[in-house]
TIZAGU-454973 format. One record per atom (N, C-alpha, C, O): residue number from 1; residue in one letter; x, y, z. Coordinates in nm, 3 decimals. Layout:
// TIZAGU-454973
SITE  seq  type     east    north       up
SITE  NUM     A        X        Y        Z
...
//
This chain:
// TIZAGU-454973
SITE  seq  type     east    north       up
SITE    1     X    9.191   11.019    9.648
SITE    1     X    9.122   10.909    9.713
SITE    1     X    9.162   10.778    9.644
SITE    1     X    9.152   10.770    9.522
SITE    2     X    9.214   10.658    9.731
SITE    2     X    9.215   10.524    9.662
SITE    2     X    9.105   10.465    9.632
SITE    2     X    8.999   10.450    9.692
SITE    3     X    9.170   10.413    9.468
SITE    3     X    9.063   10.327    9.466
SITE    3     X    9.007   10.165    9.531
SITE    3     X    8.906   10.095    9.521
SITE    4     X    9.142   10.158    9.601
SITE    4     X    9.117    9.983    9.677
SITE    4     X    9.103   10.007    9.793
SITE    4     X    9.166   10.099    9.846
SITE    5     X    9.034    9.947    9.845
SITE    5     X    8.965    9.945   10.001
SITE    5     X    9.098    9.872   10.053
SITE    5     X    9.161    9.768   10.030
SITE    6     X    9.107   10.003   10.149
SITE    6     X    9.309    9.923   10.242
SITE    6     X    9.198    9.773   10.355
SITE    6     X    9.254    9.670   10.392
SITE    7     X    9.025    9.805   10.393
SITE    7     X    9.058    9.659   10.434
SITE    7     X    9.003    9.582   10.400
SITE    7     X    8.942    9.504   10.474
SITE    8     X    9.005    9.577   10.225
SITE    8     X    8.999    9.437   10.180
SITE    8     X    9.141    9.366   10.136
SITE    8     X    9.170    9.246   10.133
SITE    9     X    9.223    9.490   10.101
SITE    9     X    9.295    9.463   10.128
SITE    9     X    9.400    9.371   10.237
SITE    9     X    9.463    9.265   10.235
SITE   10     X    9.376    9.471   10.320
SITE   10     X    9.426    9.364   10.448
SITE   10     X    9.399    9.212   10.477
SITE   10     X    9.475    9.119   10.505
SITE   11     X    9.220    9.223   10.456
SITE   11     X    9.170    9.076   10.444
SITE   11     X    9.279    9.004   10.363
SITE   11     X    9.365    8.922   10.393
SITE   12     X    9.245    9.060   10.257
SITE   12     X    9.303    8.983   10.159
SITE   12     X    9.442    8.887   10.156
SITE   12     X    9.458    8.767   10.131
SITE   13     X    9.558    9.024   10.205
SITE   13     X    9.667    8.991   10.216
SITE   13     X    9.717    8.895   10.265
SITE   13     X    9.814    8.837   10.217
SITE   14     X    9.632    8.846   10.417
SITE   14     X    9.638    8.738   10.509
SITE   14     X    9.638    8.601   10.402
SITE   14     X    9.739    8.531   10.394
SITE   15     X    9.540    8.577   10.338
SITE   15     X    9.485    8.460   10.292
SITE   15     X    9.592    8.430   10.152
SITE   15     X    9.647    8.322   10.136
SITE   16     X    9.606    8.541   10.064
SITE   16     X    9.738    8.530    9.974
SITE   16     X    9.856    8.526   10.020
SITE   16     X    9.936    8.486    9.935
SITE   17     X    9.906    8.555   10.132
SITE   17     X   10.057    8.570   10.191
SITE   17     X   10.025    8.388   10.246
SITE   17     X   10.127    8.321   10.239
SITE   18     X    9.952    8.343   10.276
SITE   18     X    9.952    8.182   10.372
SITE   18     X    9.981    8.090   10.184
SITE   18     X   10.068    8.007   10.155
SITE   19     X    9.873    8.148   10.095
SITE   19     X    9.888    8.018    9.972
SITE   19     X   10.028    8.081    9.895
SITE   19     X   10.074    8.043    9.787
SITE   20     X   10.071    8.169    9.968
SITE   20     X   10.222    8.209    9.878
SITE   20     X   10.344    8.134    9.976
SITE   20     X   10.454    8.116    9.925
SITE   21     X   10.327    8.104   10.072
SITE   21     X   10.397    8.066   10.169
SITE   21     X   10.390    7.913   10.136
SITE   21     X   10.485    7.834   10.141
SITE   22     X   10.246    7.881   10.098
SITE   22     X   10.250    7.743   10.121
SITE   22     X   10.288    7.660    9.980
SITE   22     X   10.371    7.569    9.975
SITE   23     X   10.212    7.707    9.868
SITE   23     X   10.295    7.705    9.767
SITE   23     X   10.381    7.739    9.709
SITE   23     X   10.447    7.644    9.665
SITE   24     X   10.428    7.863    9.675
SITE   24     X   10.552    7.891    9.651
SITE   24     X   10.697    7.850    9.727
SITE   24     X   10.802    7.807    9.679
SITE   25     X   10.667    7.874    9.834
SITE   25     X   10.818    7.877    9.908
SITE   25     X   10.880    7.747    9.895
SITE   25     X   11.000    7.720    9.892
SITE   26     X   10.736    7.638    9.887
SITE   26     X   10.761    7.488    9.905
SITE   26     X   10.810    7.448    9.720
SITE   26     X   10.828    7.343    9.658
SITE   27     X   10.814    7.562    9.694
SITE   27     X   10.842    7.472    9.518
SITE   27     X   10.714    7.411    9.434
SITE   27     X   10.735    7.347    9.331
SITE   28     X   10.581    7.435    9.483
SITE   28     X   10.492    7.341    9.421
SITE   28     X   10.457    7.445    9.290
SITE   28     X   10.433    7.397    9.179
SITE   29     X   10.457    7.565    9.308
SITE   29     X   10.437    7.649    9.172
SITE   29     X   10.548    7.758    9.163
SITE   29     X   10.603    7.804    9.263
SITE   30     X   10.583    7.804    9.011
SITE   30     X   10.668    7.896    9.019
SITE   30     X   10.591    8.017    9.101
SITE   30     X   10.468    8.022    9.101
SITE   31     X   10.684    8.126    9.179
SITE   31     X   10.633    8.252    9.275
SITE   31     X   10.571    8.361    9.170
SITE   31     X   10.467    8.423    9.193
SITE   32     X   10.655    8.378    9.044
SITE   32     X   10.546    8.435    8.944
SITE   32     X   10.424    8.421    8.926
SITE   32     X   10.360    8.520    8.888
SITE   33     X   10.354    8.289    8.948
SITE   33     X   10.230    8.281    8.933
SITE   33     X   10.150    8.376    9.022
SITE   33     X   10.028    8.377    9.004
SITE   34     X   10.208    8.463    9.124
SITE   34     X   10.134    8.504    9.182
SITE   34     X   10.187    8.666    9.115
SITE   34     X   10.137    8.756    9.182
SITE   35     X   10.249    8.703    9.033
SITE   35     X   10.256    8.823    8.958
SITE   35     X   10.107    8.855    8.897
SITE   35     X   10.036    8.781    8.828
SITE   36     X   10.083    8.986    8.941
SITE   36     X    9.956    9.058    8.849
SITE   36     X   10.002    9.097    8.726
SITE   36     X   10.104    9.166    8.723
SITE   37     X    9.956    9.072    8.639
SITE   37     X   10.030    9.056    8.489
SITE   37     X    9.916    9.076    8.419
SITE   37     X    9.934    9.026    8.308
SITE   38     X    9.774    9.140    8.430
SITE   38     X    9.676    9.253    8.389
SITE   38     X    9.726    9.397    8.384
SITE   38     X    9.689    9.494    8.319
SITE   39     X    9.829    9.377    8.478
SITE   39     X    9.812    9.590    8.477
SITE   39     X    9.969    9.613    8.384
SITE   39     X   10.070    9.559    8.427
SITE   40     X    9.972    9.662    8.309
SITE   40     X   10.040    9.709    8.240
SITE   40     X   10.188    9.830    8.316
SITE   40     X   10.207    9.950    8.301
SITE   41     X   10.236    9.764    8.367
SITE   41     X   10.328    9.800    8.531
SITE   41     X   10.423    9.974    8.473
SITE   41     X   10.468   10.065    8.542
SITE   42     X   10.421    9.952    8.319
SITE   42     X   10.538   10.096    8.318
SITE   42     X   10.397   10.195    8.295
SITE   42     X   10.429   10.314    8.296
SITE   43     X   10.291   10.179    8.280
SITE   43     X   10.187   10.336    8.260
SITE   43     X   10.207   10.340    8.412
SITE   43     X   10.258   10.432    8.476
SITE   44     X   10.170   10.256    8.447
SITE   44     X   10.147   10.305    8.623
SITE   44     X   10.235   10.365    8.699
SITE   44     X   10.207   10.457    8.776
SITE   45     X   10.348   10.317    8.682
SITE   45     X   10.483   10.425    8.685
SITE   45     X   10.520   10.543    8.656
SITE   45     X   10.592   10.628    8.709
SITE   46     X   10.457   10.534    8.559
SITE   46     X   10.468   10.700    8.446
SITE   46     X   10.320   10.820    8.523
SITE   46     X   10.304   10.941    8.514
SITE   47     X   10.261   10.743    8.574
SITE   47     X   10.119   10.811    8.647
SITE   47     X   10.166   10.813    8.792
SITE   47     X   10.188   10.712    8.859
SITE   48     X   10.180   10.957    8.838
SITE   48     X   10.208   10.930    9.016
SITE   48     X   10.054   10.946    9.076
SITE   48     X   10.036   10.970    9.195
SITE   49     X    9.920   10.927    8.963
SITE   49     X    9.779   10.944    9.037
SITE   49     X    9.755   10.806    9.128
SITE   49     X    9.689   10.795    9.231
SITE   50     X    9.848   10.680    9.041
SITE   50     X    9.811   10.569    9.126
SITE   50     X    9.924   10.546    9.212
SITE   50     X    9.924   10.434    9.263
SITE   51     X   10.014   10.618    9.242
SITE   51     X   10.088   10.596    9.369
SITE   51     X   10.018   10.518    9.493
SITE   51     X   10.050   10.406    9.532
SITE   52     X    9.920   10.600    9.545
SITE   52     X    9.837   10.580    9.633
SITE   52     X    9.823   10.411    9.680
SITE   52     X    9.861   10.341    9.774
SITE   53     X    9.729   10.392    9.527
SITE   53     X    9.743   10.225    9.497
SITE   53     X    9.815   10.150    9.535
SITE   53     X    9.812   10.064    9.623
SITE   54     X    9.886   10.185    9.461
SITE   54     X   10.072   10.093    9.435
SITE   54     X   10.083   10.108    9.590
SITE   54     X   10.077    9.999    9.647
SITE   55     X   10.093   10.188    9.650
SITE   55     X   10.134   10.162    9.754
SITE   55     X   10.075   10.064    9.813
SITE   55     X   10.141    9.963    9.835
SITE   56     X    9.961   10.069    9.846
SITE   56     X    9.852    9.961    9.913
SITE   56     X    9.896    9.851    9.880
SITE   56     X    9.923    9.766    9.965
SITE   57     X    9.914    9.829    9.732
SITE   57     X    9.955    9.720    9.727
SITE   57     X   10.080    9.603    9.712
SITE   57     X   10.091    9.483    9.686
SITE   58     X   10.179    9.738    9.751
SITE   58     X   10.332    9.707    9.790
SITE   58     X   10.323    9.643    9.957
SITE   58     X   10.376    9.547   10.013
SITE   59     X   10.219    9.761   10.004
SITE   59     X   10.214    9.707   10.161
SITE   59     X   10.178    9.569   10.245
SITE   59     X   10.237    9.505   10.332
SITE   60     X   10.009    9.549   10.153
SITE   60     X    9.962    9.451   10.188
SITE   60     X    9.981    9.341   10.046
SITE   60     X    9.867    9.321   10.003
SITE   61     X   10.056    9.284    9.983
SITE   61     X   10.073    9.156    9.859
SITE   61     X   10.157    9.237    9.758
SITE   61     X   10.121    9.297    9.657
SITE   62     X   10.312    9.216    9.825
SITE   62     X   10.381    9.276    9.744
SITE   62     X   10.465    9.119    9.666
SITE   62     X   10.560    9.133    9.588
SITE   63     X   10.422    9.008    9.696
SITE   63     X   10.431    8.937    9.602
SITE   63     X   10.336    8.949    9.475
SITE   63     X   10.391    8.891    9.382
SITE   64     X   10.238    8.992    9.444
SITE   64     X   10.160    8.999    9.375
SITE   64     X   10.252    9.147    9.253
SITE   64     X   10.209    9.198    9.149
SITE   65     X   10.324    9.160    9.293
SITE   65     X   10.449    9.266    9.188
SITE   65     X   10.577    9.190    9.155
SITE   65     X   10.645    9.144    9.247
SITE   66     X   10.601    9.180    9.078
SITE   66     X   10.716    9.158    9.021
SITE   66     X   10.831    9.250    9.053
SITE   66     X   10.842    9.367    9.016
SITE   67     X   10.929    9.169    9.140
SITE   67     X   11.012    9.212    9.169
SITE   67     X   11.082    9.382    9.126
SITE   67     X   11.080    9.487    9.189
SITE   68     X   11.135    9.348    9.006
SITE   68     X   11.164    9.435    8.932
SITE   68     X   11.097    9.552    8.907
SITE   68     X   11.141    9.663    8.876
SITE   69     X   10.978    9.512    8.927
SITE   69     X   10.871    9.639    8.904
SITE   69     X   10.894    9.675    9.047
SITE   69     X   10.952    9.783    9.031
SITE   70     X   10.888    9.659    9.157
SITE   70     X   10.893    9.696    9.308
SITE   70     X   11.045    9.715    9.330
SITE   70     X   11.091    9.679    9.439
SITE   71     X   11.103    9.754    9.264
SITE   71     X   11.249    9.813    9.265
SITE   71     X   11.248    9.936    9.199
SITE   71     X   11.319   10.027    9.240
SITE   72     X   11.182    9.948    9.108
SITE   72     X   11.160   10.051    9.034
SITE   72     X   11.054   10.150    9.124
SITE   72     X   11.121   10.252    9.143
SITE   73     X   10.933   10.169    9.183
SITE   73     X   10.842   10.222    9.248
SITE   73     X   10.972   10.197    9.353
SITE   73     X   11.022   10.309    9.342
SITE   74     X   11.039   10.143    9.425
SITE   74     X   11.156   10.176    9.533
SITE   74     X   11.212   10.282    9.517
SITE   74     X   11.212   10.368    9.605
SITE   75     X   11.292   10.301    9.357
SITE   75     X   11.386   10.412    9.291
SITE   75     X   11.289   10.574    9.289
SITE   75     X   11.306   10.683    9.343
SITE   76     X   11.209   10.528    9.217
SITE   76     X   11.092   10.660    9.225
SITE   76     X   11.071   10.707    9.329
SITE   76     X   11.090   10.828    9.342
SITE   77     X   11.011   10.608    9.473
SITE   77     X   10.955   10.683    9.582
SITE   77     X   11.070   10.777    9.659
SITE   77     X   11.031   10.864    9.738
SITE   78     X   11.249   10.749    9.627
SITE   78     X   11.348   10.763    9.706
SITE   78     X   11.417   10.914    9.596
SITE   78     X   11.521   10.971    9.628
//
């Protein structure tokens, strides 16, 4: 069972994908700022319990991952 609700998620995604669009794309902040940089990205990797997660949140605010880290969960899922 996940632990993130896919629709707050969804909510969510809407309202972060418009201030990532509107700031980032335009140059007013670096796009990192919108990296989650609380979760400690290689345990979660090493754990396929939060797959689930990760996914959710590849789907709906996959700016909110660092690239690199979402290349890696790419390599794993394939």
């Amino acid at each position: 069972m996940s632990h993130l609700d896919e629709f707050v998620m969804h909510s969510a995604s809407t309202l972060l994908r418009l201030l990532h669009e509107y700031f980032a794309v335009k140059d007013f902040i670096d796009p990192s700022e919108f990296d989650i940089k609380e979760i400690d990205w290689k345990k979660v990797v090493a754990d396929d319990r939060h797959m689930q997660d990760v996914n959710l949140i590849i789907r709906y605010m996959p700016e909110c991952i660092p690239f690199d880290v979402r290349a890696l969960f790419f390599t794993k899922t394939i």
